[in-house]
Every structure is written in C-alpha cells, then in structure tokens.
Residue, then its C-alpha position, 0 to 999 in steps of 0.5 A: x911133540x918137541x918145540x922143533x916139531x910145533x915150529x916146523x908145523x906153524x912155519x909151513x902153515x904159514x909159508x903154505x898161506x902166503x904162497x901158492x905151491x903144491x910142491x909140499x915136499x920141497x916146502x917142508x924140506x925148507x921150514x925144516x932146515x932153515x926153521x923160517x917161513x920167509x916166503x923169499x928165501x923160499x923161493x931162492x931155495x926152490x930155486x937152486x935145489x931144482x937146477x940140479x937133476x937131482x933136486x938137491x940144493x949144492x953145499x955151496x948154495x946152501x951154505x949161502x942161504x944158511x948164511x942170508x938166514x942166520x946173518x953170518x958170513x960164508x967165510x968167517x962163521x962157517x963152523x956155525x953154518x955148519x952146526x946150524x945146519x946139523x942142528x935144524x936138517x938132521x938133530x932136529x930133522x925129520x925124514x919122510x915115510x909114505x904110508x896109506x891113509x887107511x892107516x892114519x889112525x892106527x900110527x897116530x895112535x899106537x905109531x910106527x915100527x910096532x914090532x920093536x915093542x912085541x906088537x904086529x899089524x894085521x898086515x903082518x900078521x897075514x903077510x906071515x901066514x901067507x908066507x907059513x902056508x905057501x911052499x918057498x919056491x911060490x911065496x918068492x915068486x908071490x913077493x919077489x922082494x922079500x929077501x931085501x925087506x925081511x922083518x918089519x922094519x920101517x922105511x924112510x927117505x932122508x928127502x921126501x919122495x911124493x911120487x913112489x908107488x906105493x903109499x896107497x896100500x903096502x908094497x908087499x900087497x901090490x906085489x902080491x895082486x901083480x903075481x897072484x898068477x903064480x899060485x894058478x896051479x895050487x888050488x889052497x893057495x890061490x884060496x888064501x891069496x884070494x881071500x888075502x886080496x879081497x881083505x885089503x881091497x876093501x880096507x884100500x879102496x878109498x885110501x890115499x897116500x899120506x907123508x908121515x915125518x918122522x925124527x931123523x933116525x940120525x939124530x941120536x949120533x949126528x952131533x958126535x959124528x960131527x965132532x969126529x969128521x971135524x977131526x979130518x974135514x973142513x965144515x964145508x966138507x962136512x956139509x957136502x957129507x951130510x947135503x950131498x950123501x946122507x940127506x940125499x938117500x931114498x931108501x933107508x930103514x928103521x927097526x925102532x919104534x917111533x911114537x905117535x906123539x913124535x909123528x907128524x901126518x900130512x894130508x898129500x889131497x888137502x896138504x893139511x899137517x896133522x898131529x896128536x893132542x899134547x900140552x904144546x899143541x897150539x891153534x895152528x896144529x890140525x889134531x887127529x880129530x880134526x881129520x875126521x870132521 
C-alpha cells in the first residue's frame, strides 16, 4: 500500500465514525480528491454533486471546495487548485471495479487482470471451453456481449456505480442462465451449459458484491497529459477535462495487471474497507484476516 492508499483508508474511517450515511461511494469519491475527513466540506460536497442528474459535482463548485480545503484563492492560485486536484483525483486516484465477494480472496491474493502475467481464473478457463465447444452462431446467442468485452481485460468506472447488476457473479454467467434457452436443441450443449450454471450457482450462492478500488489506470500519463493541455487550455478548462469527462466515464477497461498489495476492498453489506498486510498497514486498515473473523 502507498501512503496515499493508507490516507484515503483512515479518512473514510473516520469521516464513516463521524457521520451517518450509506452513500460509500460519494464518501470515497470525497476522502479521494480532497485527501480530508472534514465532516462539513463533506456535506458541501454531497451537496453540490447531487444537484446535477449526474451526480458529478461542476468545475466551478469544485474549484471552490478545492479552494476552502487547501486555503487558496479561485483566482490567483488556480494553477495550484488545478495540479492538486490531478494530484489527489486521478495521480494519486482510485477507480472503481464491482466484483463477487466469492472472489475476495483470490484478488486480494494474486489481484486483478491476471491474464496480463500468463494466468486464467477458472471462470475463464470455462468461459473458453464453452466458447471452444459450442458452434459460434449459438455461443453469440449464449453471450450476446461477447464482441464488445473480448479477452480479459478488467473493467472499471473512474466514478463509482454501486447499483450495476452485475458484481454479485460475472456478467458473462448472468448472461449465460438468461439465454441458456438458446441451446434447448443441441443435447451436448445444453450438457455443458448445464453443468457450467450449477458449477457457479454453488460458488455464487451466498455471494455478495464488493467495490474494489484500484489506482487509476491514468496515472502513470496524467501529470505529462496536464503539462501538454496547458499549452492551449486555461486551468479551469483543464479541470472541467478531467471533472466533466474522464472522471465521469463508467465503463472503461484495463488489460494490466493490478496487484494485490495495491487493491483496496470494500465490504458494500458492512462498508468495512479492507487491505493486504504490509509494513505501512496501520491499526485503522481492516486486513484480509480480518474479513473472515
């Protein structure tokens, strides 16, 4: 874990004490891009970003929040506001990524995107021998999705979406048990599709969804993507680049691997935040052990 990941657990812990609110998401979102726990600006926030139908907060109320939390002036430290805000949102941000409690213990053991270091889950492994197995013209009608999600690639929102359908079990199995009638009348597929459903209905049964933040994917390029836009954009502009449009996406995808040490898991039943032991965990960070007490 960075010292960035360890701040951003303590603050939501402790903005999570001090007030009573089940929107996790928007709480994260905050103790992301202000770095702060202060119960007040918080609100302002909550405020402002849920007066839109978007829910995103506008540049012009966020450069003033940025402002009240750092002490600057809108108009004469605007350049700062802006590198402070790509600083905490995206170089040191997190984006969002649903997944099955089920599988809690192998992302925080071996993380996510394992395909980029030569290993497949076993969902994979009989997506693929589904996909091998059955004629094409069937398998598109089994996964009617399966031209715009090829490979294994991890996918993410750069805001978070609590309330998608899938996370509980992957998308493609949910698919799979809404048109399993497609293979009514083909005898060896309806076998292996069959059999594929009960394998996961077991393994999902009890599962829940859990929200595992990731580093922003951007960040390796957002501080040389800054220097360039500033060549032709005001810092307000900027901002309204990065507020309006790239933090706003919801369905964007990864083909790296993200380690485990770098993933934090929240628990979207309890809102507990947990983490991997590491020699900068400290007593507020919930460990994978502690999930299964």
């Amino acid at each position: 874990m960075t010292l960035n990941q360890t701040k951003l657990i303590e603050d939501y812990n402790s903005l999570k004490q001090k007030i009573n609110d089940t929107d996790i998401g928007l709480m994260i979102q905050f103790c992301t891009y202000f770095q702060s726990d202060d119960e007040k600006l918080y609100q302002e926030f909550k405020r402002l970003s849920q007066k839109s139908l978007s829910e995103t907060i506008n540049t012009e109320d966020l450069i003033t929040l940025y402002a009240k939390r750092y002490n600057l002036s809108p108009q004469t430290h605007i350049e700062q506001i802006m590198h402070l805000f790509i600083n905490n949102a995206i170089t040191n941000g997190v984006a969002y990524h649903l997944n099955s409690s089920a599988n809690f213990d192998s992302i925080m053991e071996v993380g996510l995107g394992i395909s980029a270091i030569g290993l497949k889950t076993e969902e994979r492994q009989d997506y693929e021998r589904l996909q091998a197995s059955i004629p094409e013209d069937t398998f598109r009608r089994l996964q009617p999705f399966v031209g715009d999600k090829k490979g294994s690639k991890v996918y993410y929102s750069n805001k978070p979406i609590l309330r998608a359908r899938y996370g509980d079990r992957p998308e493609w199995l949910k698919e799979l048990k809404l048109n399993s009638y497609a293979v009514a009348d083909n005898p060896q597929a309806r076998t292996l599709v069959e059999q594929v459903l009960h394998k996961y209905d077991r393994k999902y049964e009890f599962a829940d969804k859990m929200l595992f933040l990731i580093p922003h994917p951007l960040s390796p390029i957002a501080a040389n993507a800054t220097e360039e836009l500033l060549k032709t954009h005001s810092p307000e502009q900027i901002i309204s680049i990065f507020n309006d449009s790239i933090l706003s996406q919801k369905d964007s995808h990864t083909d790296k691997h993200i380690a485990s040490s770098s993933i934090i898991a929240v628990d979207l039943k309890t809102y507990d935040m947990y983490a991997r032991k590491s020699n900068r965990t400290v007593g507020v960070i919930k460990t994978t052990e502690d999930y299964h007490k």
